[in-house]
Every structure is written in structure tokens, then in C-alpha cells.
C-alpha positions as CSV (number, residue, x, y, z in Angstrom):
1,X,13.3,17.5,-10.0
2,X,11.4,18.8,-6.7
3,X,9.3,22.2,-6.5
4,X,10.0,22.8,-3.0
5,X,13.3,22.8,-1.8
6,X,14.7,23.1,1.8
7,X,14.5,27.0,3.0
8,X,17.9,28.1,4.0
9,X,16.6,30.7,5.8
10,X,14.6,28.5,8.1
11,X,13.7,29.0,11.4
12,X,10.9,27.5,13.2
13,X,10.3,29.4,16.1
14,X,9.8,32.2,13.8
15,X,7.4,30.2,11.3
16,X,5.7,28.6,14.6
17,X,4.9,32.2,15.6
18,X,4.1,33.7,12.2
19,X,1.2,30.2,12.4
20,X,-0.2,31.5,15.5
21,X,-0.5,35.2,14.3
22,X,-2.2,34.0,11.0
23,X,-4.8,32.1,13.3
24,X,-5.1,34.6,16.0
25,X,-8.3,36.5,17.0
26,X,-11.3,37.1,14.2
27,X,-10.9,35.3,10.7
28,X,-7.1,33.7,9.6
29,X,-4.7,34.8,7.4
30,X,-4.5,32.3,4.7
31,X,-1.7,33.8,2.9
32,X,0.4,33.9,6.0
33,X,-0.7,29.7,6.6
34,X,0.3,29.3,2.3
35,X,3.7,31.2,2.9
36,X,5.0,29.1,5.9
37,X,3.6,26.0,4.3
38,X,4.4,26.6,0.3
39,X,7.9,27.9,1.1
40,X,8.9,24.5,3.8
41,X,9.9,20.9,2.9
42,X,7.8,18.2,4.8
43,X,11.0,18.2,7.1
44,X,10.6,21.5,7.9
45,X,7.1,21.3,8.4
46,X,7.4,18.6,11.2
47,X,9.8,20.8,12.8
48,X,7.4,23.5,12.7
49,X,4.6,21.5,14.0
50,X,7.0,20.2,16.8
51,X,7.9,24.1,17.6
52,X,4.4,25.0,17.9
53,X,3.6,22.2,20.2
54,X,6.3,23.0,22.6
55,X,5.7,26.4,22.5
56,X,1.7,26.9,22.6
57,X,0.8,23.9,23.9
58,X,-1.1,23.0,21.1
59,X,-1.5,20.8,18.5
60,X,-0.9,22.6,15.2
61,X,-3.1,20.1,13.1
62,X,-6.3,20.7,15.4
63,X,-5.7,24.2,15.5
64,X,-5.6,24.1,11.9
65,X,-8.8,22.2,11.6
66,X,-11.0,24.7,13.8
67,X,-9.3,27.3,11.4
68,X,-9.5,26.1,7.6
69,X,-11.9,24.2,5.9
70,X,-13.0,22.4,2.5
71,X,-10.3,21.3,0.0
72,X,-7.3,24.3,1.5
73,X,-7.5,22.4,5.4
74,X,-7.3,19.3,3.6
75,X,-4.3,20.3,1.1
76,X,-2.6,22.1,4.4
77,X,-3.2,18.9,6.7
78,X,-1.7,16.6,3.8
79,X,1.4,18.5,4.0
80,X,2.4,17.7,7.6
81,X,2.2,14.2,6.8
82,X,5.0,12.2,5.5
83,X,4.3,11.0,1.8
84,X,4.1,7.2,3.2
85,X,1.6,8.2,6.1
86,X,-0.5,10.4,3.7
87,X,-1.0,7.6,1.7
88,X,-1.9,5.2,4.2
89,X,-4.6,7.6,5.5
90,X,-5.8,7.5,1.9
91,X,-6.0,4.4,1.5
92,X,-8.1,3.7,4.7
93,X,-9.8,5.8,3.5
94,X,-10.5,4.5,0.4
95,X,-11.6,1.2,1.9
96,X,-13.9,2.3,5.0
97,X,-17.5,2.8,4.9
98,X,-19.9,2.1,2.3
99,X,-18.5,1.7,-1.1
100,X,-14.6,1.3,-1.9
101,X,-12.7,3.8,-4.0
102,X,-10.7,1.1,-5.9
103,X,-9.1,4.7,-8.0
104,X,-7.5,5.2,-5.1
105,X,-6.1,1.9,-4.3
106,X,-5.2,1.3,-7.9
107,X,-3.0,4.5,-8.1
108,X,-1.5,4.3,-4.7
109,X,-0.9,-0.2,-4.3
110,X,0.5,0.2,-8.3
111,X,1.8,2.9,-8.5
112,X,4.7,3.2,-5.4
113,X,8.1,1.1,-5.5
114,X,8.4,-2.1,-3.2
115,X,10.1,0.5,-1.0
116,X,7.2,2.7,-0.5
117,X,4.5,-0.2,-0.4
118,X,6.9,-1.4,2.8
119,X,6.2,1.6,4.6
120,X,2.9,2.7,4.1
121,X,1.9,-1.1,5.2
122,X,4.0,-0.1,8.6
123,X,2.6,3.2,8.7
124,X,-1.1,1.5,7.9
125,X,-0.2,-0.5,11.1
126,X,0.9,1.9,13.1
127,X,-1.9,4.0,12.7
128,X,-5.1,2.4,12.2
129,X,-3.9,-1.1,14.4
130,X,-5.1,-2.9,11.1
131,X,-3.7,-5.2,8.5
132,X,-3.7,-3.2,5.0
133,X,-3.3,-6.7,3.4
134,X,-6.5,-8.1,4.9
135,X,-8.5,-5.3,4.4
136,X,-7.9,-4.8,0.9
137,X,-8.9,-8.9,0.6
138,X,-11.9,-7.8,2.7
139,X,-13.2,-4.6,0.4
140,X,-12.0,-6.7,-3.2
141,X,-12.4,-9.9,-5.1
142,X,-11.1,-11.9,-7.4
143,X,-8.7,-11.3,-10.2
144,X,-8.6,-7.8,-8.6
145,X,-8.2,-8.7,-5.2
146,X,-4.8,-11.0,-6.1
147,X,-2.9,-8.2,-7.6
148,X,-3.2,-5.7,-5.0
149,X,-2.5,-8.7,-2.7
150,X,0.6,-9.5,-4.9
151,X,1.2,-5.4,-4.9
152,X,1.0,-5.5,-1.3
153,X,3.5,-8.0,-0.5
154,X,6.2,-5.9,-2.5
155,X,8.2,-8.5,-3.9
156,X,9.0,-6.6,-7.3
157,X,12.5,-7.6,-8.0
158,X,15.3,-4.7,-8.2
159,X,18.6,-4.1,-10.0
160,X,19.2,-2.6,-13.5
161,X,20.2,-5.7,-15.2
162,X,18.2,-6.6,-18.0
163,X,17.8,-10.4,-19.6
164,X,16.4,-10.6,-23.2
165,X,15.8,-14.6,-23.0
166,X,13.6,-13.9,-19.7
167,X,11.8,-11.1,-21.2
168,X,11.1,-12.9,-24.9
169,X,9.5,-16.1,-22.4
170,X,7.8,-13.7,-20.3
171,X,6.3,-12.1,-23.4
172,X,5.2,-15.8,-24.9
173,X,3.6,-16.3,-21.6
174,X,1.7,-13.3,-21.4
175,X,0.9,-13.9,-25.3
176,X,-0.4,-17.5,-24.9
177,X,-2.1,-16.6,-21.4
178,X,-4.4,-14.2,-23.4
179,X,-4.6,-13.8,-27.1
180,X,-2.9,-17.3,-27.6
181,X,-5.8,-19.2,-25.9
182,X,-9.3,-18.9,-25.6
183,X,-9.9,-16.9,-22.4
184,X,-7.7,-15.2,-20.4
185,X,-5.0,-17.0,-17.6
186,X,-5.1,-14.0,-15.3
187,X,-2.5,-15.5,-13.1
188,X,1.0,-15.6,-15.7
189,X,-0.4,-11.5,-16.5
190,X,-0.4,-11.1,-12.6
191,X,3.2,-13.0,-11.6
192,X,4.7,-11.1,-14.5
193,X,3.7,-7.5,-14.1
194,X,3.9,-7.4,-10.2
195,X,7.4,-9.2,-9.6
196,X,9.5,-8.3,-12.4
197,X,11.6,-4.9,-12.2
198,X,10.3,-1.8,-14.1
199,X,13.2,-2.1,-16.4
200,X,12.5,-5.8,-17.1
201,X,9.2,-5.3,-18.0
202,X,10.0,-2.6,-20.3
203,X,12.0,-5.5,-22.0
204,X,9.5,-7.7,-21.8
205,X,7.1,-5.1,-23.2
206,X,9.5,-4.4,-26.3
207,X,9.3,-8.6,-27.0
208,X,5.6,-8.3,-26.4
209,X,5.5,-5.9,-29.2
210,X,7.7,-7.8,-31.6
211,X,6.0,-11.3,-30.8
212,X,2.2,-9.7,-30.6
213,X,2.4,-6.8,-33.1
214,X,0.4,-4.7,-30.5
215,X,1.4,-3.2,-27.5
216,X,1.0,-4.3,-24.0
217,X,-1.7,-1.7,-23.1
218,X,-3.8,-3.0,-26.3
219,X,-3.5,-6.3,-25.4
220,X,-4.2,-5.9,-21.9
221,X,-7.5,-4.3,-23.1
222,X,-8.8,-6.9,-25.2
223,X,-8.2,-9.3,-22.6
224,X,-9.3,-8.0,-19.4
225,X,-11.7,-5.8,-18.1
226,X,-13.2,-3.1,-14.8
227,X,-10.7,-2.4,-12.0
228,X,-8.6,-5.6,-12.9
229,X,-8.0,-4.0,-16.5
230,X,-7.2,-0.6,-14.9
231,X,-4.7,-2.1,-11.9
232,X,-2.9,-3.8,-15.0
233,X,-2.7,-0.7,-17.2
234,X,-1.6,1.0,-13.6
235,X,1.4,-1.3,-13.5
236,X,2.4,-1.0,-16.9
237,X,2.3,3.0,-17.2
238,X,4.0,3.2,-13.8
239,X,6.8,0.6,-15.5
240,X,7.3,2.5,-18.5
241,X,7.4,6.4,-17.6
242,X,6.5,7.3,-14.1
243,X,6.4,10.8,-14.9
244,X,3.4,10.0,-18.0
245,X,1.5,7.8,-14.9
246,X,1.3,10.8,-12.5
247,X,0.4,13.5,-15.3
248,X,-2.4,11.5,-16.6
249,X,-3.7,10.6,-13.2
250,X,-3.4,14.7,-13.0
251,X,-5.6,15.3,-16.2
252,X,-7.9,12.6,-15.0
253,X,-8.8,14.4,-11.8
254,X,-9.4,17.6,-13.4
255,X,-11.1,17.3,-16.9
256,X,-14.7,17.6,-17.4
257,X,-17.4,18.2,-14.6
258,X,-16.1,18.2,-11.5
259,X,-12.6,17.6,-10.0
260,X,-11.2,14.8,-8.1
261,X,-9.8,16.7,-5.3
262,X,-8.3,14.1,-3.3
263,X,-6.1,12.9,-6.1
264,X,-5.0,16.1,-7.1
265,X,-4.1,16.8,-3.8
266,X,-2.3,13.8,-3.1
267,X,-0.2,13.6,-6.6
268,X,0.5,17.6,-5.8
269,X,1.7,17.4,-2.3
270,X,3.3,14.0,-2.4
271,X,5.6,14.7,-5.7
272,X,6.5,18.4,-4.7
273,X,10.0,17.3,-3.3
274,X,10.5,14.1,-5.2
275,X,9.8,15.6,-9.1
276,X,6.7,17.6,-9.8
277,X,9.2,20.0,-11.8
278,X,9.3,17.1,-14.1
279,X,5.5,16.1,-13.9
280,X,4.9,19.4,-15.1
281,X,7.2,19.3,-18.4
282,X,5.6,15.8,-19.1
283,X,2.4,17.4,-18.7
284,X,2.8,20.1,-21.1
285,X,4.3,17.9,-23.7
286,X,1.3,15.5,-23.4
287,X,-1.8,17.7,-22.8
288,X,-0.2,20.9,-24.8
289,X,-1.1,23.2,-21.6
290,X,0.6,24.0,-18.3
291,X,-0.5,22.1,-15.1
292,X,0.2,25.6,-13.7
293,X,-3.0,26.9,-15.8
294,X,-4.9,23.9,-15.3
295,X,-5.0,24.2,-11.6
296,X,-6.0,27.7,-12.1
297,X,-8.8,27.2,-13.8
298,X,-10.0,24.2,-12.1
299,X,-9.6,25.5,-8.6
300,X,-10.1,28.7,-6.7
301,X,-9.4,30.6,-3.9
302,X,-6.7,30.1,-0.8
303,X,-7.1,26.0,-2.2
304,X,-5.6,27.2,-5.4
305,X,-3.3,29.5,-4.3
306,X,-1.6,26.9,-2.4
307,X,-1.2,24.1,-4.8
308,X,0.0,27.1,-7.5
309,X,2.5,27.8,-4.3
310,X,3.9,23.6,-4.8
311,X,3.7,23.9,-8.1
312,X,5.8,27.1,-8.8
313,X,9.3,26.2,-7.6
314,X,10.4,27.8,-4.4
């Protein structure tokens, strides 16, 4: 279930303007910029955006930037993206200049559906006139790099049917490609966990369980390790609750010193009309606090009184 839902009282030659006047003359009215853009789907924020444009003669992101800055400009720029786009600007992202942020492409490459891989490859194309394919082979290697190639091809199977033979074999392979044998056959954990559906490897989970006595995640502990370890674990959380992936990745960016802003931007902004309502619940059950307090006392200011906007349903 989403937190922001469509406004019916929409009207984007009145938001346009009520954009301008919030950046007009000395200083900007944050709370007018958090109203238009807490209270609008994505949708409606394009429109916006187009409105503006045709009107002003402007470009509402650029006037935006000269406006805002820190963590609120970047939380308010994310939202006039399309989730797709936003996460192929993240992953470049991720991936240019020194050091990679392999976080990033380990939540975003195994963590979307074969559906959304498609288009953020496309929109990847179409914005950066680069292959996301070859440049995740160009900033990885290894075991690592060959799952986020096999991510990026999207070639998960779909459909709801389940088969119990297929899952008990794929369980005995995954058994005797790790604990059965000394050292690990990478390769039968890789075609497994990134072709199979999500509800087939939740079978083949269950078997692994039975056959093993351990779960999945244990196993795929003992036997691998670093970002290859964390790509797998990716996949399988993703598989079996996809609500549990995105509240942990959540905790992750906020506990301790420090927060991971971009992530809890991304998560925020990108799940507000798909099911943050339901991230939230899942949240609370597993971290026995509200994602609404947590962002309050992890952030501050106009930043936090915009992602408290997504996250309180409009």
C-alpha cells in the first residue's frame, strides 16, 4: 500500500505558480516546495515540472538546484524522477569515479523485478549513452561481477506455479555445490538464485531447509564471503519478503554514527506510491519502533520534514 496517492484536487498551473512564489525574491519557502511535492504523485510532479517550463520558461530542476541544498535538494530532485531513472542515476553513480559503491549496486541490480532491471538498463542508455552491463563488468570482478551480470540480463523466470521436484534438485545442487563438497561451486548458487521465480525459490528454500537442516542465509554464510556473500543474501531476502528487504536496508542506513542518506532517500521516495504503508508495518514489527520516529531522530530540518511528508499518508 502507497503513502502518496494521486491529489484529486490537482491542478498544475496552480502548483506551478505556488513553486515560483516559494522561490521568489530573498530566501525560499521550503514548506510551500514540501506541500506541492509531499502532497503529488510522481505523475503529477512531471506535470508540474512540464507546467512550469511552459509557463516560466524555466527549468524547474535547475531552479530548484540554485534554490535548495544538502540532503532536502537532493530528496526534492529525486522526486521528479521516475523510480527507474532515479535508479539509473544511482547506479552511475555508484560506479563513477574513484571507488565503487557496490551497496548501492547490490540493493538496486538484486533487489528490482526483471521488469524494473529492463528499464533502468534503457533508461541507463538513454541517459548516460553507456552500457550498464559493461560498466558494472568494468567496476567488479569475479564471482561478484557474474551475478550482477546474470542480474542484469533479467532472465528471472515468472508465473506463480510452483514445482516441488525442481525445487528438492535445486536444493541438492545448492547443498552439494557448498557444504557437500570441499569448496564452494559459486556458479549452481548463481544459475539458481538469479533465474528461478521468487516463489520458486522460496520452494527451493523450504527443501534447502529440510535437506540441509539450516537455512539458506546460514548456508550462504558459511560458504561465501564480501560483496558476493551480500549480493546472494540480497537475492534471497528480496525472494522471500520484499517488504523485510527494504526495512532492513532502512535500519541499515540509519543506525549508529552517521546515516546513509542516499539510501534512505532512494528506498523513501521510490516505495512512496508502490507500498511504503507496508514497509512501515514491517518495520515496526521487526525493529519494535516507527520508521516515522526513526526518521525523526535521525534527520532534521526541511530534509526531514519532507521524507516525514512520504511517509505520513497523504
Amino acid at each position: 500500500m502507497a503513502t502518496v496517492h494521486p491529489n484529486d484536487d490537482f491542478d498544475a498551473e496552480a502548483a506551478a505558480q505556488q513553486l515560483k512564489d516559494a522561490m521568489k525574491g530573498f530566501g525560499t519557502d521550503e514548506d510551500e516546495i514540501i506541500a506541492v511535492m509531499g502532497n503529488n504523485t510522481i505523475a503529477q510532479r512531471l506535470a508540474i515540472k512540464d507546467y512550469f517550463k511552459a509557463s516560466y520558461g524555466q527549468d524547474l530542476e535547475d531552479e530548484l538546484k540554485s534554490e535548495l541544498k544538502g540532503n532536502f535538494e537532493d530528496a526534492v530532485l529525486a522526486m521528479l524522477m521516475l523510480p527507474f531513472q532515479y535508479d539509473a542515476q544511482e547506479l552511475r553513480k555508484a560506479m563513477k569515479g574513484a571507488g565503487t559503491d557496490e551497496a548501492t549496486l547490490i540493493e538496486i541490480m538484486c533487489g528490482r523485478t526483471p521488469g524494473q532491471i529492463a528499464r533502468i538498463k534503457e533508461a541507463y542508455s538513454e541517459e548516460f549513452e553507456r552500457d550498464l552491463e559493461a560498466d558494472l563488468e568494468g567496476e567488479t570482478s569475479g564471482n561478484f561481477k557474474r551475478l550482477l551480470v546474470s542480474q542484469c540480463n533479467a532472465m528471472r523466470e515468472s508465473g506463480e506455479e510452483v514445482d516441488d521436484d525442481r525445487a528438492r534438485e535445486d536444493a541438492n545442487r545448492i547443498y552439494e555445490a557448498g557444504e557437500g563438497q570441499f569448496g564452494t561451486d559459486e556458479s549452481e548458487f548463481n544459475a539458481i538464485l538469479c533465474t528461478r521465480s521468487y516463489r520458486q525459490l522460496r520452494a527451493t528454500f523450504d527443501a534447502y531447509l529440510e535437506i540441509a537442516g539450516k537455512d539458506i542465509e546460514e548456508a550462504i554464510s558459511d560458504e561465501t564471503s564480501g560483496t558476493l556473500k551480500d549480493g546472494y543474501l540480497a537475492i534471497v531476502k528480496f525472494a522471500k519478503n520484499h517488504r523485510r528487504f527494504f526495512a532492513e536496508r532502512l535500519y541499515e542506513s540509519m543506525k549508529g554514527l552517521g546515516t546513509d542518506d542516499a539510501t534512505l532517500i532512494r528506498i523513501i521516495v521510490t516505495r512512496s506510491e508502490i507500498d511504503l504503508a507496508h514497509i512501515k508495518e514491517t518495520f515496526e514489527e521487526m525493529y519494535e519502533t516507527s520508521l516515522h520516529d526513526f526518521v525523526d531522530g535521525d534527520c532534521s530540518g526541511d530534509y526531514k520534514k519532507l521524507l516525514i511528508a512520504l511517509l505520513d499518508e497523504s
